[in-house]
C-alpha positions as CSV (number, residue, x, y, z in Angstrom):
1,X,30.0,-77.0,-11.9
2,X,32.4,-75.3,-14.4
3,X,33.7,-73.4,-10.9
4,X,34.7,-76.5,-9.2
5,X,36.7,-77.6,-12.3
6,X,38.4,-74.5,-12.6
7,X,39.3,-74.5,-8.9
8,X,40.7,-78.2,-9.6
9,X,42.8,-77.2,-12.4
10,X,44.4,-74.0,-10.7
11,X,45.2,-76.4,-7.4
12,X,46.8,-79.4,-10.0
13,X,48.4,-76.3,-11.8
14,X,50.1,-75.3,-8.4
15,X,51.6,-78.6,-8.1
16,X,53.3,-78.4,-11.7
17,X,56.7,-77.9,-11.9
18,X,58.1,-74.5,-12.7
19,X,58.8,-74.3,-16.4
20,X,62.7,-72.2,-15.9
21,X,64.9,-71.5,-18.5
22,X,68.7,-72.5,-18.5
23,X,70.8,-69.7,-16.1
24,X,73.2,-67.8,-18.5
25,X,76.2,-66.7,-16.6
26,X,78.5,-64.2,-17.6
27,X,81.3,-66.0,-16.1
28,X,81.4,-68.7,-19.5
29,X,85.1,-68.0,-19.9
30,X,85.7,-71.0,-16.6
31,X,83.5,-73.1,-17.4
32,X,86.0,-75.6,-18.9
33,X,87.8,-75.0,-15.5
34,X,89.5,-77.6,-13.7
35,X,86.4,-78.5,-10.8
36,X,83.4,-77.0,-13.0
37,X,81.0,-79.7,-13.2
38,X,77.4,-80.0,-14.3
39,X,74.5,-79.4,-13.1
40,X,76.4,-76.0,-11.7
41,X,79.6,-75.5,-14.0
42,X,81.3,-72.6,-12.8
43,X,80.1,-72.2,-9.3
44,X,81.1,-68.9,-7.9
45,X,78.4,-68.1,-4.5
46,X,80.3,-65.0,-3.2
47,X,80.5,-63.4,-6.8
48,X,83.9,-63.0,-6.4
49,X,85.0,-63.1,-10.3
50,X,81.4,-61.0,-11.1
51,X,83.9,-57.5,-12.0
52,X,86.9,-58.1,-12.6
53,X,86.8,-61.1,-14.5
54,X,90.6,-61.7,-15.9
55,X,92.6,-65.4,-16.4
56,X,95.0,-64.0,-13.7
57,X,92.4,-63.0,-10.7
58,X,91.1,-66.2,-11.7
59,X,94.2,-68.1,-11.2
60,X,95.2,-65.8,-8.3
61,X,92.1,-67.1,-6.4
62,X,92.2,-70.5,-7.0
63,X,96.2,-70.4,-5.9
64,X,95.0,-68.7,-2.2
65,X,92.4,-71.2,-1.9
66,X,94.3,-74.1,-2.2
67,X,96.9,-72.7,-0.1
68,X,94.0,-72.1,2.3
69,X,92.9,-75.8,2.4
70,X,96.0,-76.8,3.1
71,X,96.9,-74.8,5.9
72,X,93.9,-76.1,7.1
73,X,94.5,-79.6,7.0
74,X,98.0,-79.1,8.7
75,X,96.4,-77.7,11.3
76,X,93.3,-80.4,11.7
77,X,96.3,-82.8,11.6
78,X,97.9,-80.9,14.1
79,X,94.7,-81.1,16.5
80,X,94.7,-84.8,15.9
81,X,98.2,-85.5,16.8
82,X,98.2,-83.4,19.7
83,X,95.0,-85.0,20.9
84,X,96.6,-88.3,20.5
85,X,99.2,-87.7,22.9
86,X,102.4,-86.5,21.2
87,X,103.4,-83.4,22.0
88,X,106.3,-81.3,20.8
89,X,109.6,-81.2,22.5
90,X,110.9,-78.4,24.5
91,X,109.1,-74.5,25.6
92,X,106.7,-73.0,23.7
93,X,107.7,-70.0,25.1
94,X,110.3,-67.7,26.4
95,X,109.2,-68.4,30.7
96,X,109.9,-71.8,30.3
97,X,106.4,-73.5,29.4
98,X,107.1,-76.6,27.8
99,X,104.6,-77.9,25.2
100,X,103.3,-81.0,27.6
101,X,102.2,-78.2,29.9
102,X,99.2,-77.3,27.8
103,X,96.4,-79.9,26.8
């Protein structure tokens, strides 16, 4: 008898959620950063600021990334437009290939 009960307390047990403590991060200079929001705060995946963590590499990343997103959205703008019909005027290139030539 006492074996079955232990067997159902160690299944209900695995069913329990995990008791976790809060992640400390060493990175709790940004996490008053423009974009740092809870539950993650600072949220840096690729441990890109995990050595040389400095207020200038910080802001030097977050300058190329938003440069980055917007290049990007020119050119998804660019796809849109072109796939909409309106193409640029005149060659695209020195033998004469005009930009209506390509799809």
């Amino acid at each position: 008898k006492s074996a079955i009960i232990a067997a159902l307390i160690g299944s209900a047990a695995a069913f329990a959620p995990a008791q976790t403590g809060k992640a400390s991060t060493q990175l709790r200079a940004f996490e008053d950063e423009l974009g740092a929001q809870p539950p993650l705060g600072f949220f840096d995946p690729f441990g890109m600021l995990s050595g040389d963590v400095t207020q200038e590499r910080f802001d030097r990343l977050r300058y190329v990334e938003i440069k980055h997103g917007r290049i990007c959205q020119l050119a998804f703008l660019g796809q849109v437009v072109t796939r909409g019909g309106l193409h640029l005027p005149g060659d695209i290139d020195y033998s004469g290939d005009s930009f209506d030539s390509f799809p």
